[in-house]
C-alpha positions, 0 to 999 in steps of 0.5 A: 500500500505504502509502494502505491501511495508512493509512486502515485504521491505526485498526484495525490499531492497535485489533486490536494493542493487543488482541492485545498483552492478550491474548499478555500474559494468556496468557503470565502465565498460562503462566508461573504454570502453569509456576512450580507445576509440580515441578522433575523437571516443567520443560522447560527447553529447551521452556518457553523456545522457548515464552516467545521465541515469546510474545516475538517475537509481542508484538514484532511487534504492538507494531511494528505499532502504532508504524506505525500511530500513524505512519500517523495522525499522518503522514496529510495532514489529522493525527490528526483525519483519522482518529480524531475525536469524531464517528467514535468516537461513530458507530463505538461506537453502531453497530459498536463497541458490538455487539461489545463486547457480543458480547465481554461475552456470549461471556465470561459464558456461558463462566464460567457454563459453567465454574461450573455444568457440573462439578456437571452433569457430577457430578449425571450421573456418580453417577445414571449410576453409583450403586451400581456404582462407588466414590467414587474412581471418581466423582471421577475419571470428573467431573473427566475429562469436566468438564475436557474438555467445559469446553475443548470448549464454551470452543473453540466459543464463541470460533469462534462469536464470532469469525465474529460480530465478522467479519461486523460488521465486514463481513467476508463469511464465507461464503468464510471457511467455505468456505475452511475447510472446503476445508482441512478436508478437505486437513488431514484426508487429511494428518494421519490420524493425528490424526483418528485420534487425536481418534476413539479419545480421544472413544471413550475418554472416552465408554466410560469406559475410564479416567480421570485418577488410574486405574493404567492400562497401555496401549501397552506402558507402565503408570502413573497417568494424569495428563492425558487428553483427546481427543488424547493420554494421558499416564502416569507410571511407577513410575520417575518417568518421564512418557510421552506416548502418542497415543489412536490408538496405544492398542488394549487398555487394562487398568485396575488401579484401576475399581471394585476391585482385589485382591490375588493372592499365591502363597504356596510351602510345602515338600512337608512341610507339613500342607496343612490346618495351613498353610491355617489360618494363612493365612485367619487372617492374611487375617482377622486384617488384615482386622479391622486398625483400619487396613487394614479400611477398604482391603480388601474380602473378606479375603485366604483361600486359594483352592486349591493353585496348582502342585507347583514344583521346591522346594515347594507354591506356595498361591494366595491371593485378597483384594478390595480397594479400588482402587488399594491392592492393592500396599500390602495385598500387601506387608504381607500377605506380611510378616505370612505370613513372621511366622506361618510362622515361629512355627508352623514353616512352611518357605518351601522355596527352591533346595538344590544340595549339592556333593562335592568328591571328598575323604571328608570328616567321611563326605560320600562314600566312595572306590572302591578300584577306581578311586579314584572318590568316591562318596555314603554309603550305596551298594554299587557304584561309580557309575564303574566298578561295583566294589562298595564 
């Protein structure tokens, strides 16, 4: 074993050193991630499992290292016998220099695909979608599919160089696909759920069901997306709180932000109100916003009435319809509602809300009037006893 490790330790210590780069590029790459990330953000407990992992992995390459640079120094003919000039040289105008050009290749083409594939990806969203979705929807719907093809194209890249550097070093492939693909499908009866996940996620993305910044509800949970890709989804509620959900849990997906939302208030009036009266201040408000200098720039068709909506317990509740820009509907409800409570006040319209009156059984200032018969209180204004019938 020793022997081995020997003659091969040239190459153990080549693939180390470059192992050791690379863990140490990712783990600064990590670590700025993780230093723009807000505090409410950070996962402590999770951040530092993953920075002792980078630390263990690095630990054993370094190990690696230091054995081989033993292995070579300790080998019967030193150094010499192992790393020569004239080895270099062969091994750089033959293997070594194909590789490296491999490498240099593979990196070239995956920053032109990182530079030129969003603008494709726009060119293809706006002819796809021109007059159909507005401008929010065409700058989430790119950054979505470009930030996913960018991953997927850099994914199969490194595969494919991968396999290449193998096979020049002489390394027979061929069982290696084999084997994969063996584990391919022994990985696939196990873990269904991830298929399953990967499926729904590619057919999310290609539907256009939402993208990143859309007010989505899915799985029994609604917030903003802040990531999705081929396997999960995440959302942030209202509370700040950040949710994790498989595509493959995701049945029904309802969009609050595609192409415009609106406003949907019931406005309840008490039963003495002119209807016509009321309808009028209202369409004037929603015209009047509508003009506002600026919230003519969020809504779309001004907030009118749309008809008598329900006779309630306390009063006529008005359904009122607005179109709106996406993801503005809560603003424009909220300060429609505070412009209706102002008009209604000055014109002298009642917003009717529950009475409950209560008679304590005492005759005061001619609340009820007592039966002599029984002594049972009973509201002004009747003739008999509701107790035992006598008359007042």
């Amino acid at each position: 074993m020793w022997e081995w490790f020997t003659e091969n330790s040239i190459w153990f210590l080549s693939v180390s050193a470059i192992g050791v780069t690379i863990l140490i590029f990712i783990r600064n790459r990590f670590r700025d991630k993780i230093a723009r990330l807000k505090p409410e953000e950070k996962n402590t407990s999770r951040n530092r499992s993953i920075k002792r992992s980078f630390l263990i992995l690095i630990g054993i390459l370094l190990s690696i290292m230091i054995t081989a640079v033993v292995a070579i120094i300790l080998s019967s003919e030193g150094a010499n016998a192992i790393i020569d000039a004239e080895r270099i040289q062969e091994w750089l105008l033959t293997d070594g220099i194909i590789i490296v050009s491999y490498i240099i290749v593979a990196y070239f083409i995956y920053r032109l695909v990182k530079l030129f594939l969003p603008r494709f990806v726009t060119a293809y969203v706006k002819a796809q979608g021109k007059a159909r979705h507005s401008k929010s929807w065409f700058e989430k719907r790119s950054q979505t599919l470009s930030n996913m093809l960018t991953w997927g194209f850099g994914f199969i890249i490194g595969i494919i160089l991968l396999f290449m550097i193998l096979s020049k070093l002489g390394l027979d492939i061929t069982p290696l696909l084999a084997s994969a693909g063996v584990a391919g499908i022994a990985i696939g009866f196990g873990a269904q759920s991830l298929i399953k996940d990967f499926v729904s996620g590619t057919f999310i993305l290609l539907e256009d069901q939402f993208n990143k910044g859309d007010v989505v509800s899915i799985a029994g949970v609604a917030g903003i997306v802040e990531e999705v890709n081929l396997r999960r989804t995440v959302l942030r509620d209202l509370d700040g709180i950040l949710h994790t959900i498989p595509n493959g849990e995701i049945t029904t997906a309802s969009n609050y932000t595609r192409d415009w939302s609106r406003v949907k208030l019931d406005v309840p009036v008490a039963y003495g109100e002119d209807m016509d009266h009321v309808f009028a201040v209202i369409n004037r408000v929603g015209k009047e916003m509508a003009e506002d200098k600026y919230f003519k720039t969020l809504i779309k068709t001004p907030p009118q009435v749309l008809r008598i909506q329900n006779f309630g317990d306390s009063g006529i509740d008005i359904r009122i319809l607005g179109d709106v820009r996406p993801q503005t509907q809560w603003e424009v409800t909220g300060e429609l509602r505070k412009r209706l409570k102002k008009a209604f006040d000055d014109e002298g319209i009642e917003i009717p809300w529950p009475h409950v009156k209560l008679y304590f059984g005492e005759n005061q200032q001619g609340i009820t009037t007592i039966c002599k018969a029984c002594s049972n209180p009973n509201l002004v204004g009747n003739k008999f006893c509701s107790h035992c019938g006598a008359k007042l």
